[in-house]
C-alpha distance (Angstrom), angle and dihedral (degrees) to the residues before:
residue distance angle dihedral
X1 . . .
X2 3.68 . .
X3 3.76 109.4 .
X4 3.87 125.5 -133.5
X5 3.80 136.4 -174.0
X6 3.20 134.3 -163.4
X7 3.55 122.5 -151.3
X8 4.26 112.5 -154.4
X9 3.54 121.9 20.0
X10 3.84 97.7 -135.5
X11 4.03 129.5 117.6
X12 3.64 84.5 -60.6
X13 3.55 111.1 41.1
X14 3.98 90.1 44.6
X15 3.61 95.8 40.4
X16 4.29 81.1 59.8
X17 3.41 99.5 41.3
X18 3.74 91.2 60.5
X19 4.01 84.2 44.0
X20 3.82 93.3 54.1
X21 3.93 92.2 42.2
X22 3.59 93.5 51.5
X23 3.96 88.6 53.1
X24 3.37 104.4 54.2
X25 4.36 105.4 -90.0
X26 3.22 133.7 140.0
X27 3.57 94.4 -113.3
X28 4.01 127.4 -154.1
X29 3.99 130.1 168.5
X30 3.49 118.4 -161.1
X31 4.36 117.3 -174.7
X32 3.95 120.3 -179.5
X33 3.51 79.6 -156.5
X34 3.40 143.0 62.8
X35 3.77 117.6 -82.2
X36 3.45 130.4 -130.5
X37 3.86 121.4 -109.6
X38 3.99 91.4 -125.6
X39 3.60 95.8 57.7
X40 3.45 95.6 36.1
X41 3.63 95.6 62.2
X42 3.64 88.9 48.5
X43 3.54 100.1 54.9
X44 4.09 79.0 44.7
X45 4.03 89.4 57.4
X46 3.71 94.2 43.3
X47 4.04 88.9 46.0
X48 3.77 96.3 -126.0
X49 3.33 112.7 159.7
X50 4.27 116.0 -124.2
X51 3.94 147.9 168.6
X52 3.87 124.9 -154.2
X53 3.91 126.4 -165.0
X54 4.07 92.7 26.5
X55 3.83 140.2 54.1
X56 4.31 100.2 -143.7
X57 4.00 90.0 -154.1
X58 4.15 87.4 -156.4
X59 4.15 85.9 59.1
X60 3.55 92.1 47.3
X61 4.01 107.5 32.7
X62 4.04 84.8 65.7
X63 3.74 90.6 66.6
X64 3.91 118.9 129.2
X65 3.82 88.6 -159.8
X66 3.75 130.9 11.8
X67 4.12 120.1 -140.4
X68 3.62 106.5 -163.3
X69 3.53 129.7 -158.9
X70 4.30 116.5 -122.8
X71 3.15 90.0 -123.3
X72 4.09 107.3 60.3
X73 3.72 106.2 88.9
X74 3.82 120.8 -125.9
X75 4.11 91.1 -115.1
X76 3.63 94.6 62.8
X77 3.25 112.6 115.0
X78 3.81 108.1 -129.2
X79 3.54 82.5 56.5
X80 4.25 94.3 50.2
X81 3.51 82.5 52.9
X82 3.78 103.6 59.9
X83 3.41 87.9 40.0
X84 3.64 91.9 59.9
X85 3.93 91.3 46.5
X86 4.28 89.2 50.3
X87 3.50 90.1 -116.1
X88 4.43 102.4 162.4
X89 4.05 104.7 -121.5
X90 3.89 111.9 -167.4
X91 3.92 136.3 167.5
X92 3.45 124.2 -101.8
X93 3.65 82.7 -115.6
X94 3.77 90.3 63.1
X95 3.70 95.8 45.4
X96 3.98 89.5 50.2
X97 3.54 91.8 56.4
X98 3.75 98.3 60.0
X99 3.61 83.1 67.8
X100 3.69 115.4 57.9
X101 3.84 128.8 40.9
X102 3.97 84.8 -159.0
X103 4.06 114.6 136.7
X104 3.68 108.8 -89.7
X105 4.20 130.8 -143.8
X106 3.67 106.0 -174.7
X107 3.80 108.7 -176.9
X108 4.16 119.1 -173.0
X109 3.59 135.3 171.4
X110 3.74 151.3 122.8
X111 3.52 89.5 -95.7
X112 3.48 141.1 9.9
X113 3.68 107.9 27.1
X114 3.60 94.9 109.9
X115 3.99 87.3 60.9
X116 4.00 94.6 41.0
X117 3.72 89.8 44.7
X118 3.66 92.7 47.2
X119 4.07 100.2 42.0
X120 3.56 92.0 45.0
X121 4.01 93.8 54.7
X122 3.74 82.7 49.9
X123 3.59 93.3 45.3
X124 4.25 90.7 48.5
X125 3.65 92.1 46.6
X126 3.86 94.6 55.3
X127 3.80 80.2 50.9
X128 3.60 85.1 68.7
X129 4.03 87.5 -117.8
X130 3.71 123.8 158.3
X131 3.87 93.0 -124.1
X132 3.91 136.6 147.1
X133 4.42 120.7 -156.0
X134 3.92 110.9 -149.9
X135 3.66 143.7 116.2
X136 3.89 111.2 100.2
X137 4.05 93.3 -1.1
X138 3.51 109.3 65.5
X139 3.75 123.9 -44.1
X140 3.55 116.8 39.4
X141 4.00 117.1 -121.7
X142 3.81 98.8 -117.6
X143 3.52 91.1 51.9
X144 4.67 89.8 51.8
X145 3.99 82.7 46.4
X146 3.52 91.5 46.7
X147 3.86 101.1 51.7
X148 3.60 107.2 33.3
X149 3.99 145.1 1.2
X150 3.88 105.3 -107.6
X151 4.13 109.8 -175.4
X152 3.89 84.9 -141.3
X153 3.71 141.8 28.8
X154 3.87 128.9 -153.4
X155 3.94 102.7 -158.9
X156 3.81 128.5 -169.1
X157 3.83 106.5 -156.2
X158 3.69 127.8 -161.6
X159 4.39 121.3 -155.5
X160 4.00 76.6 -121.6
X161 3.96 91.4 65.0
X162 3.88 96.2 30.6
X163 3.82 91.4 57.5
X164 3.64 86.4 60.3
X165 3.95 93.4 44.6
X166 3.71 117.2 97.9
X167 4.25 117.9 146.8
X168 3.93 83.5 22.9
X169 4.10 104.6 128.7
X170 4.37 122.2 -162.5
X171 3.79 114.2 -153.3
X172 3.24 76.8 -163.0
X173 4.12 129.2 16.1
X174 3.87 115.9 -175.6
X175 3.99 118.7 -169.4
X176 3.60 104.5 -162.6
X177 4.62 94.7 -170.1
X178 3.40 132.2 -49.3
X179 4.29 119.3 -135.7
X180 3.65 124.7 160.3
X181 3.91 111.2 -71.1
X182 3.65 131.9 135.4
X183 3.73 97.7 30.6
X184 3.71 102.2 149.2
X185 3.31 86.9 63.9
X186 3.87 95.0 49.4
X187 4.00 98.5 50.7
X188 3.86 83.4 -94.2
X189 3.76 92.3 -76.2
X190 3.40 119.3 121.3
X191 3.67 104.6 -156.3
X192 4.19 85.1 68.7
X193 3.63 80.2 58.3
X194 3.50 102.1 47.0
X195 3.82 82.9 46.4
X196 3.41 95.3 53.1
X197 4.23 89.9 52.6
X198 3.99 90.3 54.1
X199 4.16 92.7 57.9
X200 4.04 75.6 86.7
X201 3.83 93.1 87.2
X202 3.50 97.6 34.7
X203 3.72 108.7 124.7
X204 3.52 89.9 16.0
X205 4.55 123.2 137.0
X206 2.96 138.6 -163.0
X207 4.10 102.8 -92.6
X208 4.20 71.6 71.3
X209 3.91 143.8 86.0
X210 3.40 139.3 -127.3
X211 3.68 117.1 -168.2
X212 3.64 119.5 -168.0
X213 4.37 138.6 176.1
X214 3.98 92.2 -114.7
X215 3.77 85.0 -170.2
X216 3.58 93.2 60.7
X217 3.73 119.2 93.6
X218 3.74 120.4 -144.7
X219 4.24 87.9 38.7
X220 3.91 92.6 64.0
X221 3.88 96.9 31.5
X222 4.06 84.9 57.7
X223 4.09 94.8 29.6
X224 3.53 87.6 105.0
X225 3.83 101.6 59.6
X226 4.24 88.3 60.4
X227 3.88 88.4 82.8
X228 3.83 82.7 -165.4
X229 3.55 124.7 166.8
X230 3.52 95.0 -146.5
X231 3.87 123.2 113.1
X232 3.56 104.1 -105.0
X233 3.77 123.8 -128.0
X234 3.91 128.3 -177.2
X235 3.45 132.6 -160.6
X236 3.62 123.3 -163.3
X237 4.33 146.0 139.5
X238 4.30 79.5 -104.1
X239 3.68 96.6 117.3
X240 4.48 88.6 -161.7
X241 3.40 90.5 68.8
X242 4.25 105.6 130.2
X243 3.88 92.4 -156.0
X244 3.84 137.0 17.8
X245 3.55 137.0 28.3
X246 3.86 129.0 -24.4
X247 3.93 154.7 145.0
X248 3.48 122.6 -108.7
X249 3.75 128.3 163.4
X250 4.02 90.9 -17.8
X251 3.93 96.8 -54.1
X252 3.74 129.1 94.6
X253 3.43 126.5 -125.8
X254 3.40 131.7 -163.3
X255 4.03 139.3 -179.5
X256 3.89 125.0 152.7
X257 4.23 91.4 -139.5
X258 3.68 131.5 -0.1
X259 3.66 93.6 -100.6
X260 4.30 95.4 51.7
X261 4.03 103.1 117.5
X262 3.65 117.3 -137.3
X263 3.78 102.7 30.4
X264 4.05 113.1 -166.0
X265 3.43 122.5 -107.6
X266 4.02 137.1 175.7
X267 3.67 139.2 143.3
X268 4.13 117.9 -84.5
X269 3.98 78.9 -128.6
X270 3.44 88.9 71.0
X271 3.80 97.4 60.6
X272 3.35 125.0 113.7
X273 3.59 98.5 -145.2
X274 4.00 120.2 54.9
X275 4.06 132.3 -143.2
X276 3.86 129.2 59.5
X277 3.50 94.1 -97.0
X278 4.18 87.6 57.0
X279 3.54 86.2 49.3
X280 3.98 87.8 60.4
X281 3.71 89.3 54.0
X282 3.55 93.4 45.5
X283 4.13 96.7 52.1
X284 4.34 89.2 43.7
X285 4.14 81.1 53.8
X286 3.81 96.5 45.0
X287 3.92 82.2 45.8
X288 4.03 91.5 60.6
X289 3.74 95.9 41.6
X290 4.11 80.0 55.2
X291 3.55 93.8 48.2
X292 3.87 90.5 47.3
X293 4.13 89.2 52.7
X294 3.87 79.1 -121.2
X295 4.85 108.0 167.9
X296 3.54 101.8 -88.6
X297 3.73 83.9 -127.8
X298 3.95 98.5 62.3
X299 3.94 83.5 48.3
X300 3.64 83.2 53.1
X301 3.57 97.5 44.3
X302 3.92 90.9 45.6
X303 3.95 94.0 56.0
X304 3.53 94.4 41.5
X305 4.19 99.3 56.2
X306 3.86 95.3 24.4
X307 4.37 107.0 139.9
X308 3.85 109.2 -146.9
X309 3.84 121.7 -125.9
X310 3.43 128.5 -91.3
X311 3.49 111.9 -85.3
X312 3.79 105.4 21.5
X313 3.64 116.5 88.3
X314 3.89 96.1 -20.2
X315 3.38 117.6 164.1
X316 3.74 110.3 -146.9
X317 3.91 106.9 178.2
X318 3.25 155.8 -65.2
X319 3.87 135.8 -89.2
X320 3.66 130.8 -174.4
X321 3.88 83.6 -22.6
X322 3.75 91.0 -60.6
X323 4.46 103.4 124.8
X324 3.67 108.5 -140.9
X325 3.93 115.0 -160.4
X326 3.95 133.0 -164.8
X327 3.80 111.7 -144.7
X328 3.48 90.3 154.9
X329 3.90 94.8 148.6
X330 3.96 94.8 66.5
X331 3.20 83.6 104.9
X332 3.97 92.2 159.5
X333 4.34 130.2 43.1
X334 3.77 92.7 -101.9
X335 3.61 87.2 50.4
X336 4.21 95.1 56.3
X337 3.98 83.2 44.4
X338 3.26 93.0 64.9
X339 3.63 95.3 43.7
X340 4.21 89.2 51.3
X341 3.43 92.5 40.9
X342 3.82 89.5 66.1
X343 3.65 96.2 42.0
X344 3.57 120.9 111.1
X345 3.76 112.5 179.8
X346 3.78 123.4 54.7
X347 3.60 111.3 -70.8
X348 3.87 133.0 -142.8
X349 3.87 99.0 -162.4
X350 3.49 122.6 -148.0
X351 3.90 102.5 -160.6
X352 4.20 135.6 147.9
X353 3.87 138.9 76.9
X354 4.15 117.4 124.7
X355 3.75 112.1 12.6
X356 4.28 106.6 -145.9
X357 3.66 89.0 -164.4
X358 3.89 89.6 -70.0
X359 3.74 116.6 -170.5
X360 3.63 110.8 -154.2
X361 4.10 107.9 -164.8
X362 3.66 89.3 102.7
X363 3.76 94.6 68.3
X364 3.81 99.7 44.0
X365 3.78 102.6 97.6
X366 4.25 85.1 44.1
X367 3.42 91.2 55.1
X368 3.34 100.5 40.5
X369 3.95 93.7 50.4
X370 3.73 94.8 39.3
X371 3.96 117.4 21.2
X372 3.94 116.0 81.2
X373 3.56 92.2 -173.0
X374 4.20 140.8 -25.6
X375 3.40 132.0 -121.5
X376 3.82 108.1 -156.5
X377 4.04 118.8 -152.1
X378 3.71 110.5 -171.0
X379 3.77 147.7 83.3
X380 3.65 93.9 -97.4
X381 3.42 124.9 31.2
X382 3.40 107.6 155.9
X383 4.24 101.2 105.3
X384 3.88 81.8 58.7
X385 3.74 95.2 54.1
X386 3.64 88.0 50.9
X387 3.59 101.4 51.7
X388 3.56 101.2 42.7
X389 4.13 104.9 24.7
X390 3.69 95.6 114.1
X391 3.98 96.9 36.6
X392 3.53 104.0 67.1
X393 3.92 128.8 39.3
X394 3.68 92.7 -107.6
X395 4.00 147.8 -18.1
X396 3.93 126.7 -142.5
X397 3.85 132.6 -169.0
X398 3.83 125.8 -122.0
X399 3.57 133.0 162.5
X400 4.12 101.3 -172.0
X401 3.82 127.8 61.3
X402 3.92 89.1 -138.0
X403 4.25 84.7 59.2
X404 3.77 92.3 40.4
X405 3.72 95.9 58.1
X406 4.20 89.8 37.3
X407 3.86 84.0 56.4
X408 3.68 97.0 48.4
X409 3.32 94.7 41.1
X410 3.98 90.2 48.8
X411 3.81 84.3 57.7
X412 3.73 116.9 32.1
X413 3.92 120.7 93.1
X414 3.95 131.2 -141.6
X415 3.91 105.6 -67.8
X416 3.98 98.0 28.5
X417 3.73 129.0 112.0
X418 3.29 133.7 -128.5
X419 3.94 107.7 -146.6
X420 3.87 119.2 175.6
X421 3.90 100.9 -161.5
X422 3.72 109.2 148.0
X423 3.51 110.1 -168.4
X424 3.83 81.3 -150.5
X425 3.44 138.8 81.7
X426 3.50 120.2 -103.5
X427 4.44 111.9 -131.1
X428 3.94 90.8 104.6
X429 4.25 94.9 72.5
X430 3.59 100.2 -0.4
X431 3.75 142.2 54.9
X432 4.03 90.3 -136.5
X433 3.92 142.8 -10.6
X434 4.29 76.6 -98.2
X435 4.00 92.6 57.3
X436 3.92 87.0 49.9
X437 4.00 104.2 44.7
X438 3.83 81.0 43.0
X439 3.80 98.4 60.1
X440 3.61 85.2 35.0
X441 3.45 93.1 65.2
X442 4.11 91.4 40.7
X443 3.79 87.9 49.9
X444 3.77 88.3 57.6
X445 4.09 103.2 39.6
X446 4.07 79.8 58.0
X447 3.85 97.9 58.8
């Protein structure tokens, strides 16, 4: 019996272990950390065997196959070690795959993908589609796979799971932008990065798509290197684009190729969700639902009453006439720019936690034009004081959500908004970006 282990005992690595079990493997799970009552009465029900708070190298070195979690870096040193003994290491995402011949939209990106992945699950289920959304949003993969056959899968992919993914094929792959993020974990060189984002169309042919932001930068200057098969579709605000998705004169409009009858239009206006940067994730959705032959008016329909996730954008309430907003997943600076960008009321900005190495030029101007003052919430805070000192009318230091939100409220006026966007990751207060937006948004329902 071909023996697998399974390295984390998150989402993923449960979601995988059930997987495995359910196929026939000799199935191990093996956490340095401690693991979570929910999963480990699952693993308990399914009878898969698993250690917390230790890695036993002489349970693990056995393996046949290695599932690793996202989240382990390549330097560790378990992980140096199989790779020195040949021992294959894959994603769960990889290891899912093998077991459903179910179409697949894989959607990556800096930013964005959440929304994409999210609005085009809405858009397929209005379709009346038999379709599942998982991957790095939500439910893991192996576990969909594992439960139930779903005809398609909407898939939010991380560079963490794609640099494990190697037989794994999109029907469709979607690259919403690439900007520098994640670079300790990419020897602080962003090309491995940008590599890592363009394993998306590997394996890809041409009865597939590509769709790609032709606007942004470092996809297009490195769209050449993909070498995918896949026909290639852009989507962009350039109105002379022959074929895809655009903006012209405040209406979208969409077609897969220039000979596709019936291309979808409406008005931007008609959006649900607001901001250039939603607009992107609204034409790369419209562009699916085009691909998929999906009624131009249930594409309409799906972009016009689409709810945005938790934690991006979500406006909480409002107190004393002062808005107060959770972006708690800008967990990156292009992220917060995008948040900013769309603001339009004076902003006291509640950013900070764990810096990634972020350079913060980009968001001058914004902040400069938009931001009143900051309210920093994080351990260290003094790259942000730096960058923005003489931009804003003044910076203060919290390390709590609950003083955050006291602060900002202490200082906002009538017709401001509070936005937490962070621009940082959030593993110096908080156990996720989720743990922050949520006592964010407690912090705020108790003013």
């Amino acid at each position: 019996m071909k023996r697998i282990v399974i390295l984390g005992s998150g989402e993923s690595g449960t979601g995988a272990a059930i997987l495995a079990k359910k196929n026939g493997f000799d199935v191990f799970v093996s956490d340095k950390g401690a693991i979570p009552q929910k999963y480990k009465e699952e693993l308990q029900q399914h009878a898969i065997a698993f250690e917390e708070l230790q890695h036993t190298e002489d349970l693990i070195l056995n393996a046949d196959e290695i599932i690793k979690s996202p989240g382990i870096p390549e330097k560790n040193e378990l992980i140096q070690k199989l790779r020195s003994l040949n021992i294959s290491i894959i994603s769960e995402i990889e290891f899912a795959s093998r077991y459903t011949n179910a179409f697949i939209i894989a959607i990556t990106g800096t930013n964005g993908k959440t929304t994409v992945t999210s609005l085009v699950y809405h858009l397929l289920q209005k379709a009346g589609l038999n379709v599942a959304c998982g991957g790095n949003i939500g439910v893991s993969f192996a576990r969909l796979v594992a439960e139930k056959n779903y005809d398609y899968f909407v898939l939010e992919i991380s560079s963490f799971q794609l640099d494990d993914m190697h037989a794994f094929h999109a029907n469709i792959a979607v690259l919403t932008n690439i900007t520098p993020d994640h670079l300790d974990r990419y020897n602080y060189d962003i090309q491995n990065y940008i590599n890592s984002k363009f394993r998306i169309t590997q394996n890809q042919t041409k009865a597939d798509y590509f769709m790609y932001c032709a606007d942004d930068e470092l996809t297009t200057k490195n769209l050449q290197q993909s070498n995918t098969n896949a026909q290639m579709v852009p989507f962009s605000f350039n109105p002379s684009l022959a074929a895809g998705a655009t903006v012209m004169d405040g209406n979208i409009y969409v077609q897969i190729s220039n000979n596709q009858l019936n291309p979808f239009t409406m008005s931007t206006k008609q959006l649900a969700l607001r901001g250039k940067h939603n607009t992107y994730n609204s034409l790369a959705a419209a562009l699916i639902g085009k691909a998929l032959e999906i009624k131009n008016e249930v594409i309409r329909e799906a972009l016009t009453d689409f709810k945005n996730v938790e934690h991006r954008l979500e406006n909480v309430a409002t107190v004393d006439g002062i808005q107060f907003i959770n972006d708690s997943k800008a967990t990156n600076v292009n992220a917060a720019w995008y948040a900013l960008e769309c603001m339009d009321k004076p902003v006291v900005w509640i950013a900070g936690g764990t810096d990634k190495g972020n350079d913060y030029t980009i968001l001058k101007e914004l902040v400069k034009d938009k931001v009143r003052m900051i309210v920093c919430m994080g351990l260290d805070n003094s790259k942000i004081h730096e960058a923005f000192a003489k931009d804003v009318d003044f910076i203060v230091n919290t390390t709590s959500a609950n003083e955050a939100v006291l602060v900002a409220k202490q200082f906002a006026k009538t017709g401001e908004c509070v936005l937490l966007s962070p621009a940082c990751a959030s593993f110096d207060l908080f156990k996720n970006y989720e743990e922050r937006g949520r006592m964010f948004k407690n912090a705020v329902k108790s003013l």
